[in-house]
N, C-alpha and C positions, 0 to 999 in steps of 0.2 A: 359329143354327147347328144347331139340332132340324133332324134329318132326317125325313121322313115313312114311317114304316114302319108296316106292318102290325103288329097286336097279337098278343099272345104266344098269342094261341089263336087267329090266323084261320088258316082252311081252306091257306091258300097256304104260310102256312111249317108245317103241319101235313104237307101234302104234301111239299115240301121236306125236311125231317127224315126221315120214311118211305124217300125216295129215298136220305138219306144215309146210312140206317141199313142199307139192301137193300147199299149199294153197299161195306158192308165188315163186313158179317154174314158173305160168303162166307168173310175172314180172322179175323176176330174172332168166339169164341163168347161168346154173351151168359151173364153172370154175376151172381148175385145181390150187389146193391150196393145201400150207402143211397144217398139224394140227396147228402148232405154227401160222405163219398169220390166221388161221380160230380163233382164241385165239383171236389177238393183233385186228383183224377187228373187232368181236363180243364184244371187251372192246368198241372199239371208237361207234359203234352203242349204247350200254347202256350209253354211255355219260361223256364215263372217260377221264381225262387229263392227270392227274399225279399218275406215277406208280411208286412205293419206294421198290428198289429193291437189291439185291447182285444177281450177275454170279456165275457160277458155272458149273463143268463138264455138269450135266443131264442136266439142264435148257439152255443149249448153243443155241440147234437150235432155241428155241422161242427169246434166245437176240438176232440172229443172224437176224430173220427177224427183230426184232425191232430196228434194226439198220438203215434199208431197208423202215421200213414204219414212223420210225423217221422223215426220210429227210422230210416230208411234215410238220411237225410242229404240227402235229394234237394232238401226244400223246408222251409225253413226261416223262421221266424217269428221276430220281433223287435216286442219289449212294450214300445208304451210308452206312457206318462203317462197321456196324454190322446188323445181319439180325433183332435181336430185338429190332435197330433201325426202320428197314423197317416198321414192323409190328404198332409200337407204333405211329408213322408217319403218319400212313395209319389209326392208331385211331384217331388223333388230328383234320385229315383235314376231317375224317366224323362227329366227334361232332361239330367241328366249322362252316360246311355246311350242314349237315342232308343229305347229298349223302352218297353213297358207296365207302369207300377207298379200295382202292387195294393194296396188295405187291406181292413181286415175293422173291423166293428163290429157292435155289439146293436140292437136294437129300440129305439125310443121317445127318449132323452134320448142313448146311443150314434153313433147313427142322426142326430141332429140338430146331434151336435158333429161331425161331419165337414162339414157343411152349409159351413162358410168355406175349406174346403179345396177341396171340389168347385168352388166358384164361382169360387176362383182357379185352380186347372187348366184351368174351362170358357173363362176370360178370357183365359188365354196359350196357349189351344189344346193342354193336354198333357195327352198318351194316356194314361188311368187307367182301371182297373174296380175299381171299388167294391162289395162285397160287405156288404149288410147283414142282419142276421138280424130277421126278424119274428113275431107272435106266430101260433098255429097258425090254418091257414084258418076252421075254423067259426069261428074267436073275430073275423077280420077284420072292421070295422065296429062292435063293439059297444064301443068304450072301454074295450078289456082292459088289464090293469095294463101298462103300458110299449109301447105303440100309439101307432104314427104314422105317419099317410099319409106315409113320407117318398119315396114313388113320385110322390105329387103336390105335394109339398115340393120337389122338385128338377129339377121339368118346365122349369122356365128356367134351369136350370144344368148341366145336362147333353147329350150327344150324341144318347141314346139313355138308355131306360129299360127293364128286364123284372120282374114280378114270377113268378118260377118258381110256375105253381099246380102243376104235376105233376112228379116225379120223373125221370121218359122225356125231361123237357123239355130237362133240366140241361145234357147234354153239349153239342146244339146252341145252347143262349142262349149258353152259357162261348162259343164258338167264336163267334157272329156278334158278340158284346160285342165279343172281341179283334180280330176286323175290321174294325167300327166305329169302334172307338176311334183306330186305327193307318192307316186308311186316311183319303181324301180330308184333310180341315182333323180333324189330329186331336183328340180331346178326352177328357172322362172319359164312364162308360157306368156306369151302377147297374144290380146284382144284388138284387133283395130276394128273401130266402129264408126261407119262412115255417118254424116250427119243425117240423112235421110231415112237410114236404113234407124236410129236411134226414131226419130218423128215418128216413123210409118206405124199403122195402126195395123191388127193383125189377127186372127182366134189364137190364144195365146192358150198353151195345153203344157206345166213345167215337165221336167227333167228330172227326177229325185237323185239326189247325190249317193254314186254306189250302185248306178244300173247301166250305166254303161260298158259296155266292151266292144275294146277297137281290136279288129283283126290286122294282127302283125304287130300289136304291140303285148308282148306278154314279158315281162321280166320275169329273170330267172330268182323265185329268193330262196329256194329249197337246196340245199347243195349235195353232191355225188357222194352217194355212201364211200362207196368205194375211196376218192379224195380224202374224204373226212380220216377213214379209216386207214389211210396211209400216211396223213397228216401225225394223226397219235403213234404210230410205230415211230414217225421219227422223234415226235418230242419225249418218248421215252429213251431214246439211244441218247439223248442230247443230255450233254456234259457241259455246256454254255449257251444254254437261252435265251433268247431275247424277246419281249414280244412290242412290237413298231406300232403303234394305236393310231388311229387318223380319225379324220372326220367323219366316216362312214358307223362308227362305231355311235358316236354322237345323236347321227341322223335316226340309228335304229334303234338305240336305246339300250346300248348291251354293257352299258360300264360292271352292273352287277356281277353280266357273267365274265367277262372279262376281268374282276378281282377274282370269281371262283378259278377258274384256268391259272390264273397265275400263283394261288396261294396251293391249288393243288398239285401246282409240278414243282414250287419254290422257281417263277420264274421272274425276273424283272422286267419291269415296265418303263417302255420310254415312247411319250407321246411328241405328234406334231403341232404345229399353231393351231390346227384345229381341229384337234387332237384332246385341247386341255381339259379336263375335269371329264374325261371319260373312266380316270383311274386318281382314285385316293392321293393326292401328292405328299399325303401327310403317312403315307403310307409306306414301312421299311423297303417295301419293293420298289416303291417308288425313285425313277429316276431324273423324273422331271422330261422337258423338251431334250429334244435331240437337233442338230442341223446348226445352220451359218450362227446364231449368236444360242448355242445349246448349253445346255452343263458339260461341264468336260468327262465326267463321269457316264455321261452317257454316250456324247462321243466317241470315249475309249469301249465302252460296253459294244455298239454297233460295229468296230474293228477287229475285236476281237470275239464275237460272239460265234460259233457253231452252227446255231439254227437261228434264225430269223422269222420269227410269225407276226407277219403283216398282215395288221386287221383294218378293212376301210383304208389305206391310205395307198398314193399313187406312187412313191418313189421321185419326189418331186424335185427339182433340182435344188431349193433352199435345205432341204435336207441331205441328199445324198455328195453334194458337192461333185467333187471328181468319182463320177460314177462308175470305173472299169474297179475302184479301189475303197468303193461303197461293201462293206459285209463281203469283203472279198474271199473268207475265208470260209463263209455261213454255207446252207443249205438254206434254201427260199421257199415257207408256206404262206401262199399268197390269198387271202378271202378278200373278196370285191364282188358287190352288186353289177357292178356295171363290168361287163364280159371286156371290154375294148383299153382297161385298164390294165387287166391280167395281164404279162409279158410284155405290154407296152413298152418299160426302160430296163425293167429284168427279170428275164426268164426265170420262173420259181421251178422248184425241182416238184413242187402239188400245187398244183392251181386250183383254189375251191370258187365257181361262183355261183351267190347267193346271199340271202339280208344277213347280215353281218352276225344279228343275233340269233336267228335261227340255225346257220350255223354254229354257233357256238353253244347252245343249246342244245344242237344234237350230238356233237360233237362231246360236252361233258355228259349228257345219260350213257353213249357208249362207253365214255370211259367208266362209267360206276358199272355199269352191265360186267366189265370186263375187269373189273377192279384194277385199273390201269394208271398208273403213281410212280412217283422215282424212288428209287432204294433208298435205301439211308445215307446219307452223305453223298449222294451223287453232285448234286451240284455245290455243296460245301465251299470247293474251292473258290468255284467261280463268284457266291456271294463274297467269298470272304475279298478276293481280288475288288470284284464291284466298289466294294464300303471302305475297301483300300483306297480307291482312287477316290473316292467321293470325300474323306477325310483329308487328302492330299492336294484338291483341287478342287476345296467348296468357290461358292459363290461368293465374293465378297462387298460386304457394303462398304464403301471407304469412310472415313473421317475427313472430312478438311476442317482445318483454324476458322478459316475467315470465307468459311460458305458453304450452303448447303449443297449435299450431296444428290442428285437424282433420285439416285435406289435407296436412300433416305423415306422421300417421299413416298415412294410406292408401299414399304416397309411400313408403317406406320399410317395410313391407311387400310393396309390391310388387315392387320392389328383391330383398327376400331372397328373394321367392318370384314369380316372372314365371311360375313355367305350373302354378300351386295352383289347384283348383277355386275361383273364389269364389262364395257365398250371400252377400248380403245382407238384413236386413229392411227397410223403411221408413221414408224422410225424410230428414234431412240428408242422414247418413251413406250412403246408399244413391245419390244424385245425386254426392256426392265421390267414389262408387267407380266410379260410372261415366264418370266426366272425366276420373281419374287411373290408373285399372288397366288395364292391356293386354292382354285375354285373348284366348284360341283358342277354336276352335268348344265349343259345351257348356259351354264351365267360367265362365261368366256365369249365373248361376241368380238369379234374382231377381223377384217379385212384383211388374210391372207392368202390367198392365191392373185388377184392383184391388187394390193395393195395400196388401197384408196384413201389418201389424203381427204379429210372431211368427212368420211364415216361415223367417228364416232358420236357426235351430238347427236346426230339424225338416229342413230340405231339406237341409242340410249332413249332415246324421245319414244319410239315403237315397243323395248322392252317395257316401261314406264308406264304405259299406255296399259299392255295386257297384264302389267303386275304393279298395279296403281301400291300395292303395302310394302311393297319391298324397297330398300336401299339399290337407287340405279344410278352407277358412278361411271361418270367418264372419262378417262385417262387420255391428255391430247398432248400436245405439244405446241410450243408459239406459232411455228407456221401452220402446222396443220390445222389450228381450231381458226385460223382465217379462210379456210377455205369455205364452210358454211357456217360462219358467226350467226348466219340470218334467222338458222332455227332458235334462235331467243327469244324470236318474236312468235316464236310460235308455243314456245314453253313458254312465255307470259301468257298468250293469248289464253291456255289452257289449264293455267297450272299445272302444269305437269312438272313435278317436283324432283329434276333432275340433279344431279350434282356433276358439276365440270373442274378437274384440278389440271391446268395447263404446267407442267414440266417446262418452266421459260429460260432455255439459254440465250437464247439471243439469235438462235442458228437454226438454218434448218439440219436439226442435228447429226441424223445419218449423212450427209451432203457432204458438210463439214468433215466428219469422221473419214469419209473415202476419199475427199481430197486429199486431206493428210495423210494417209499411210499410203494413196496407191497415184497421187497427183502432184507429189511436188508441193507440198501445203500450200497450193495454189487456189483461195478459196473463192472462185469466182460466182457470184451473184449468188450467194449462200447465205449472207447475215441480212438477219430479219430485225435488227436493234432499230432500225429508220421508219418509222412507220406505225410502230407495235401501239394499237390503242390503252389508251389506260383503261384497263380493266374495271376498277371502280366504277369511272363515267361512264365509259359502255353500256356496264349493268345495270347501272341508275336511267340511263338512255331507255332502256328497255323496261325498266320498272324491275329488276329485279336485284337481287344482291351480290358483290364483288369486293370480294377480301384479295388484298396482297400481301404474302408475307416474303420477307427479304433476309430472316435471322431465323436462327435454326430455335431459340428462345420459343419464337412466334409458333412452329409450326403441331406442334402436338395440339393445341390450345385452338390454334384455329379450325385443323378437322373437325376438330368437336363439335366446334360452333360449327361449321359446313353441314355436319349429320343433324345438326340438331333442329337448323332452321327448318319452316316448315315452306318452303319456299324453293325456285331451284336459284344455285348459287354459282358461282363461276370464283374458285378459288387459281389465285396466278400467284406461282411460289417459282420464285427466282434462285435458280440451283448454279453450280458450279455449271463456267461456262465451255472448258473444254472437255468436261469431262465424259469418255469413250469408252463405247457398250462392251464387255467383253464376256467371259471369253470371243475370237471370233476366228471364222474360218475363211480365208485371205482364197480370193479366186483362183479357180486354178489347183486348188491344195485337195489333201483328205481329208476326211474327218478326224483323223488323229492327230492332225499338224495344225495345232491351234496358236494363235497369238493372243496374248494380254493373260496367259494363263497366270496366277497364282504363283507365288515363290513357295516351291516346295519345304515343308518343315522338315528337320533332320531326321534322316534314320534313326529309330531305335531297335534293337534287339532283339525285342521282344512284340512280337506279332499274334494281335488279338484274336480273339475266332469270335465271329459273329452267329446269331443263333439261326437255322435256316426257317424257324417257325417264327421269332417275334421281330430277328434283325438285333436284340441285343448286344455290344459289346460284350466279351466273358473274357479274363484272363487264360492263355494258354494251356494253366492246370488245372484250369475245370473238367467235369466229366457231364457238368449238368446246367441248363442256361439258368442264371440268378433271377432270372424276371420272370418265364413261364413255366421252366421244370423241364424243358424237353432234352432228351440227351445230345449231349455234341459229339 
């Protein structure tokens, strides 16, 4: 996803800058400024708030003005922990708002603890710029105290990188970063700013966000008539539908049209982890996630499907599994912004690339131009198969005697709280949130592409931030909320009125689970029981509040009180300890070769017909659906 630009001193954006500088000199008179405020003014012009940072030797003179251009209230910073808090932070409040989050760190060991936050922003495609502070230019290269190439540290994890050698530089890097990052397949973008160059005094002339253009970076977001319009012949021929929803859908904001597309061909929907809340889950078409812990019903839907229209997502391996046997039987409409995705793991029979919603946009006016729809009962079948399997191999919440259930907790939860931001971190608990929560566009925050232990408090802290009124819950697990416990102290510092429900078996639970079916239940350095703080004291530690409940009595009762306090809380609810994620797709397999499915219920006789307009069950001798009128 590196784009190929020119380097921060070639002659072309040298010129470019000059022009941009000529063409708003005649308004703006140049004034003497350091680098660091040419930084912290060029943030407030692009339109940022909140900056999630750590101090640090190199990076002093930019806190120092920030301390300076603070007092106005315009741009505001928020401390905390750890810099892979900052980082993760700066992810939560750009998926929760589709803006550009920002963090700040030091030089040298600063600089390198952002490093798993970058790589998970660069994995899920979200817009960041990363400001790091370095030590001053002469010293570059000589192994000065707290030095590190982290410019060539992050060349595969990033969109783009700058390191500011000149002061004059500042306003246009700030400006083509925030393009970069925001535009085409977004991503994160690194600043390094060396200590001197932040000091050095300069005529400082800004940058206005939105006037830049870099030569050789043009993304494509328009897609080929001609594609579009070969795209629709087949989804008319198509007698089994599918349509594959990812993240890109998300990024561009096309859930809308993407309910229209699918209620006007009657097709169904199956999203990826991030994916979720691009499409109604409460919705008849709806089939929930698909891939290694999917519904089964979706599953079978992606085996058996005809056509496949893949929107936004990459064919990735947690979903496609054994990929020669992925949609093996479909035709491939594939829409991607980013061109290098397209045919990447399979050749689509239409490649459309462009912004996900614009195609699809243009895509439904030809169809109404051409009044272009499925006959009557064309895909009849194939719903009525879909809602066959989906009755045959729902999801199930278990019962235990004598302990609570995981998907219990998540169940019930989502209950009290249907439209709360949710974060998750990693593993069990993060696959139960996404089979049993029903969320809307954004409010799915979740580290899938790598798959980052300690994400979620930090992301939660950043949605929290840019949606101070809403309910922001964070779904973790006993080991994973040890990975960054320390942002507590930064939700006290702040109030930021988080809620954390830790899923506590005792195990690092996915660990556990692939020991057991694929190691010989041989569970080597996997149980987290030795150790596990009492959550109570912890909370109290930090000044904040910590409910445990251990009875199933307890837990309705205590969400409550969690939503209710005004405070953020950290609820640890001890569930059944072996209890294993399922459905799931065993390595090496298809997606139709599932383990922990569901015990099928008996055959009966008699075989419902579903409505193709509302999804109602109808008895076989109907002629007319009992819920909206339409004929069957």
């Amino acid at each position: 996803m590196t784009v190929s630009l020119p380097s921060p001193t070639s002659p072309s954006q040298t010129e470019q800058h000059t022009q941009s500088a000529s063409s708003t000199s005649s308004v703006v008179t140049p004034k003497r400024a350091t680098g660091g405020f040419a930084l912290l003014d060029s943030l407030l012009r692009h339109g940022v708030e909140y900056i999630f940072g750590y101090p640090g030797g190199a990076i002093l003179p930019i806190y120092d003005d920030l301390y300076k251009v603070a007092e106005n209230g315009l741009l505001k910073h928020i401390l905390v922990r750890h810099e892979q808090g900052a980082a993760h932070a700066a992810d939560g409040y750009a998926r929760a708002t589709g803006k550009v989050g920002v963090c700040f760190g030091t030089s040298g060991p600063g600089a390198t603890n952002l490093v798993t936050g970058i790589a998970t922003a660069y994995m899920d495609s979200i817009p960041m710029v990363i400001v790091t502070g370095q030590v001053p230019r002469k010293m570059i290269g000589t192994d000065a105290f707290q030095e590190t190439d982290i410019y060539g540290i992050t060349i595969p994890i990033v969109k783009h990188s700058y390191v500011v050698r000149e002061p004059a530089d500042m306003a246009r890097i700030v400006a083509e970063a925030f393009h970069i990052a925001s535009t085409g397949r977004p991503g994160p973008v690194l600043i390094d700013v060396p200590k001197d160059v932040a000091f050095e005094e300069f005529d400082y002339v800004p940058v206005e966000a939105g006037t830049v253009k870099l030569p050789g970076y043009r993304p494509t977001v328009k897609g080929n008539p001609r594609q579009i319009n070969a795209a629709i012949q087949l989804i008319q021929e198509s007698r089994r539908p599918l349509l594959y929803v990812g993240g890109g859908a998300i990024a561009s904001g096309a859930h809308a049209e993407i309910q229209e597309l699918a209620e006007l061909f009657n097709i169904p929907v199956t999203t990826t982890l991030m994916g979720i809340g691009a499409f109604d889950e409460h919705h008849p078409l709806s089939l929930g996630m698909l891939g290694m812990h999917g519904t089964a019903y979706a599953n079978f839907a992606v085996t058996d499907c005809d056509l496949l229209i893949c929107v936004g997502a990459r064919f990735d391996d947690r979903v496609t599994s054994k990929l020669d046997e992925f949609a093996s039987r479909a035709k491939v409409i594939h829409i991607d912004i980013d061109p290098a995705e397209v045919g990447k793991n399979r050749v689509p029979e239409v490649p459309i690339v462009g912004d996900v919603r614009r195609v699809l946009i243009d895509l439904l006016r030809r169809c109404k131009q051409a009044g272009a729809k499925t006959t009557p009962n064309q895909n009849i079948e194939w719903l009525n198969l879909v809602n066959r399997w989906r009755e045959e191999y729902p999801l199930v919440v278990p019962q235990h005697l004598d302990s609570i259930a995981p998907q219990e907790v998540i169940v019930e939860v989502g209950r009290q709280a249907p439209h709360a931001f949710y974060t998750t971190d990693v593993g069990q608990h993060q696959m139960w949130a996404a089979q049993f929560l029903k969320n809307g566009p954004r409010r799915w925050i979740s580290s899938a592409g790598l798959g980052t232990m300690g994400f979620g408090l930090p992301a939660a802290i950043g949605a929290k931030v840019a949606f101070p009124d809403d309910q922001v819950i964070c779904i973790s697990g006993d080991a994973s909320f040890q990975m960054c416990l320390q942002e507590l102290g930064t939700a006290a510092q702040y109030g930021i009125n988080v809620k954390t429900i830790i899923i506590n078996n005792g195990w690092q639970g996915m660990v556990r689970q692939w020991q057991q079916a694929f190691h010989g239940e041989r569970y080597s350095s996997s149980n987290m029981e030795v150790g596990m703080p009492n959550i109570e004291l912890l909370a109290q530690a930090y000044g904040i509040k910590g409910i445990i409940v251990t009875e199933r009595e307890q837990l309705k009762d205590a969400i409550a009180q969690m939503l209710a306090y005004d405070s953020p809380v950290i609820l640890d609810v001890h569930v059944t300890r072996d209890e294993n994620c399922y459905p799931m797709i065993a390595p090496g397999k298809s997606n139709a070769q599932m383990i922990g499915l569901p015990k099928q219920p008996p055959k009966t006789n008699v075989e419902p017909i579903y409505c193709s307009h509302c999804g109602t069950k109808n008895l076989p001798d109907h002629n007319f659906c009992s819920e909206c009128g339409t004929k069957l």
